[in-house]
C-alpha positions as CSV (number, residue, x, y, z in Angstrom):
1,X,197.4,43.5,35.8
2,X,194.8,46.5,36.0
3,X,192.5,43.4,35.3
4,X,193.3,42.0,38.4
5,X,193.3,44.9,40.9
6,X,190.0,45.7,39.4
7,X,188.7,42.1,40.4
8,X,190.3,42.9,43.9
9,X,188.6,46.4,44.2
10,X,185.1,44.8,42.9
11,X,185.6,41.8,45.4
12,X,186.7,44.4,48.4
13,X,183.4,46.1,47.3
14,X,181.4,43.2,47.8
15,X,182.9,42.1,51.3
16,X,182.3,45.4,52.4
17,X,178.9,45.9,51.3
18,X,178.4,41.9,52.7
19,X,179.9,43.1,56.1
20,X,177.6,46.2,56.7
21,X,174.5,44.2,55.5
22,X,175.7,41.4,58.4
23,X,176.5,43.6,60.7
24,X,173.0,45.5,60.3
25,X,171.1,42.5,60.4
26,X,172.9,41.8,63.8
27,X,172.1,44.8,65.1
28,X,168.4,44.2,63.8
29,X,168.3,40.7,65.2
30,X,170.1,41.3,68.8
31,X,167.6,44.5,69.1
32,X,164.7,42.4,68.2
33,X,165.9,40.0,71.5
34,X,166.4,42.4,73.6
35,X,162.8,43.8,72.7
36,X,161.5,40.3,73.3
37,X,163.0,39.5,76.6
38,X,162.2,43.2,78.3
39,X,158.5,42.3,77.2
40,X,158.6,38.8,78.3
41,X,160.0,39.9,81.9
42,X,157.5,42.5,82.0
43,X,154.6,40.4,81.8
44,X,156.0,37.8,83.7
45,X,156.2,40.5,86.5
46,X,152.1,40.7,86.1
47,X,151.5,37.0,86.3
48,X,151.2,35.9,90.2
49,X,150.6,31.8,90.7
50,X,149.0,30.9,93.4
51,X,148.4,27.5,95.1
52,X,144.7,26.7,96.0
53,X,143.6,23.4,96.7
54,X,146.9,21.9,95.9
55,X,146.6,23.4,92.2
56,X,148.5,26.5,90.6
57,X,146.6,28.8,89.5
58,X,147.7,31.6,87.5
59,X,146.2,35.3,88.4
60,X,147.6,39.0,87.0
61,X,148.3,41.9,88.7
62,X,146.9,44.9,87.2
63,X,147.3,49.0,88.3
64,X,145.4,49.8,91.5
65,X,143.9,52.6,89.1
66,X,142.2,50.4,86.9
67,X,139.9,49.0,90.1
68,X,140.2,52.3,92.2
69,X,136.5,52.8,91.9
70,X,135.2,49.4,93.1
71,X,138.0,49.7,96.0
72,X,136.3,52.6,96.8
73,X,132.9,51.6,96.9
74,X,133.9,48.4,98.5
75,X,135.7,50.5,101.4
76,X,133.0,52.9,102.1
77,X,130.3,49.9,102.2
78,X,132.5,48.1,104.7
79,X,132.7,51.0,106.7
80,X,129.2,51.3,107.0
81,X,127.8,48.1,107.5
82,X,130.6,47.8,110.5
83,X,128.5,51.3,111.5
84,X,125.3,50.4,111.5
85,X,124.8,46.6,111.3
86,X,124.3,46.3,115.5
87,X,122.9,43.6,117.8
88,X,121.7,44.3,121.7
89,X,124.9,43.3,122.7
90,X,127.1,45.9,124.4
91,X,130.2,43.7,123.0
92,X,129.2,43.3,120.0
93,X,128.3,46.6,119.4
94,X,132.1,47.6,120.6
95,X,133.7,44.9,118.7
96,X,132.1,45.7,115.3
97,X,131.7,49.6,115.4
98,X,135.7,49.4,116.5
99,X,136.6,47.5,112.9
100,X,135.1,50.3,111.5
101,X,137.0,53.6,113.4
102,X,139.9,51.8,111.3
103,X,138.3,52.7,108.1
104,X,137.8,55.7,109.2
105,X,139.0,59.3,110.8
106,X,138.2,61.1,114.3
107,X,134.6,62.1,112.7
108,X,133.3,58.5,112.6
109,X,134.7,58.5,116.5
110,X,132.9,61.3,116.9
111,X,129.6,60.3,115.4
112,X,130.0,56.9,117.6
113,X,130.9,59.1,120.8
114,X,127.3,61.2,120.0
115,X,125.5,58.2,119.7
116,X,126.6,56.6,123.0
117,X,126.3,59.6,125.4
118,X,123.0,59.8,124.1
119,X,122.1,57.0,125.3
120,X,121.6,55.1,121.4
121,X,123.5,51.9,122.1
122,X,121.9,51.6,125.3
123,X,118.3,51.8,123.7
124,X,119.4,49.4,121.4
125,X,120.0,46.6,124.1
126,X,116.9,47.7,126.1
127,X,114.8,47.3,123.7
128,X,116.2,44.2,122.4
129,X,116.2,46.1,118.4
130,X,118.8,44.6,115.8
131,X,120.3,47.3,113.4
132,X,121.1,46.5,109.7
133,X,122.1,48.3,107.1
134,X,121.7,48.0,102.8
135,X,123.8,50.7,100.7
136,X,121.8,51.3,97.8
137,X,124.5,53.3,95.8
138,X,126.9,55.5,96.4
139,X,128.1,59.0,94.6
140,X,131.7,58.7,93.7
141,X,134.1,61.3,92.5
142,X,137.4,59.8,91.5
143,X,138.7,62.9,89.7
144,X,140.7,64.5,92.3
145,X,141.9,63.2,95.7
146,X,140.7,63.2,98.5
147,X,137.8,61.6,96.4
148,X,134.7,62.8,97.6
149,X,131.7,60.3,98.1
150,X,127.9,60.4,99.2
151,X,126.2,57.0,100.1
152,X,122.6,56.5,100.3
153,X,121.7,53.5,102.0
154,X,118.5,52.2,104.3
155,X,118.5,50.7,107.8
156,X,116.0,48.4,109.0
157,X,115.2,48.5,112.7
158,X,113.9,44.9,113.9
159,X,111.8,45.0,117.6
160,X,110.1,42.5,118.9
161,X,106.6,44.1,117.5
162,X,107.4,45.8,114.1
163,X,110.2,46.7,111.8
164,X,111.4,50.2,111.2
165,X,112.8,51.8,108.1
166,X,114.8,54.3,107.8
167,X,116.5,56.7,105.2
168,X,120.2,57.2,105.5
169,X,122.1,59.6,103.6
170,X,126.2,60.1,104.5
171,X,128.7,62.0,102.9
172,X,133.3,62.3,103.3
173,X,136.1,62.2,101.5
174,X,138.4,59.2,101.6
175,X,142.2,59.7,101.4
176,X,144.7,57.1,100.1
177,X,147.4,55.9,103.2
178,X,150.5,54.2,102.5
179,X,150.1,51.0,103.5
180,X,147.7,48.5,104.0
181,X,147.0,46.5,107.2
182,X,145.1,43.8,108.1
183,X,142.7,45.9,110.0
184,X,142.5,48.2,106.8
185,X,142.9,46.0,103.7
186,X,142.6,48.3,100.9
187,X,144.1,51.4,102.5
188,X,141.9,54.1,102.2
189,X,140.8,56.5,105.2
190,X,137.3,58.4,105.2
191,X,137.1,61.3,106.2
192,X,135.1,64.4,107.5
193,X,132.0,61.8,107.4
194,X,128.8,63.0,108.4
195,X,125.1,62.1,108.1
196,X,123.1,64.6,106.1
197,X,119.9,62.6,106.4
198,X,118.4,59.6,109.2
199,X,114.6,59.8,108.8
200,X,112.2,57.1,109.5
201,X,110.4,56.2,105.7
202,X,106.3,56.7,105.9
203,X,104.4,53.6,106.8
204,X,103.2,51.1,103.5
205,X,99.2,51.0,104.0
206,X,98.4,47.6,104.5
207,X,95.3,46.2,102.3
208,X,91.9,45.4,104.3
């Protein structure tokens, strides 16, 4: 009989040491799902498909951090190029230096104001002179916002008789808004810009 109840206890034994290593391999396997689905979902929520050309394509989203510095760049180059790339027209002129008082705050309307009372613009169409514009680099400080910036860039001045060059030096800050528009795509705001150098370059000697 004490035979027997020791089978029994030995045997209870072994169910319950059976039913705690189940039930921890449960826990083990339904944690291990849960894990899995949480990571699939998460980069599921960083896959975008998009329809070109009546194919899917698959693109991922990444953290605005990761590309803040070409968003930047990009931003301040728009800017400028809607600045200071001008034709002699007086609507053209309006229509492209207004796309760039959205990238901007009330010092690039200033700057613009400056330049038309002095009569700049109006030189500009006189003379029949095309304004471009090449950013050669630009000095970025991404450490702290606003982000402080300094672009160097070159104009090129096209009359009828010659080409000018000049040396163009600009510095702000740009501050991040809220949202973006389709006026101001990536959402940044320049501002206290100024120009800290505009000086025609020396003459290249020409070779007799």
């Amino acid at each position: 009989m004490f035979a027997q109840l020791k089978n029994i206890d030995r045997a209870f034994q072994h169910i319950k040491r059976f039913s705690i290593a189940f039930l921890v391999a449960c826990v083990i396997l339904s944690g291990g799902i849960v894990y899995l689905c949480f990571d699939q979902m998460d980069k599921a929520s960083g896959r975008v498909l998009i329809l070109y050309n009546g194919k899917v394509l698959e693109a991922f989203a990444s953290e605005r951090k990761a590309n803040l510095n070409v968003e930047l760049k990009d931003h301040i180059k728009t800017f400028h190029r809607y600045f200071f790339n001008l034709d002699p027209d007086e609507k053209a002129i309006a229509a492209t230096v207004g796309k760039a008082l959205y990238l901007a705050d009330n010092s690039a309307k200033a700057a613009y104001d400056n330049l038309r009372e002095s009569g700049y613009f109006n030189n500009l169409i006189a003379a029949n002179i095309s304004q471009g514009i090449e950013v050669d680099s630009i000095s970025l400080d991404i450490n702290r916002e606003p982000y402080g910036f300094i672009c160097y860039a070159r104009q090129k001045l096209i009359r009828s008789t010659s080409t000018v060059y000049r040396r163009l030096v600009t510095r702000g800050e740009i501050r991040v808004l809220q949202s973006q528009t389709d006026n101001n795509p990536h959402g940044f705001l320049i501002c206290r810009w100024e120009t800290l150098l505009n000086r025609d370059e020396p003459a290249k000697a020409v070779s007799p």
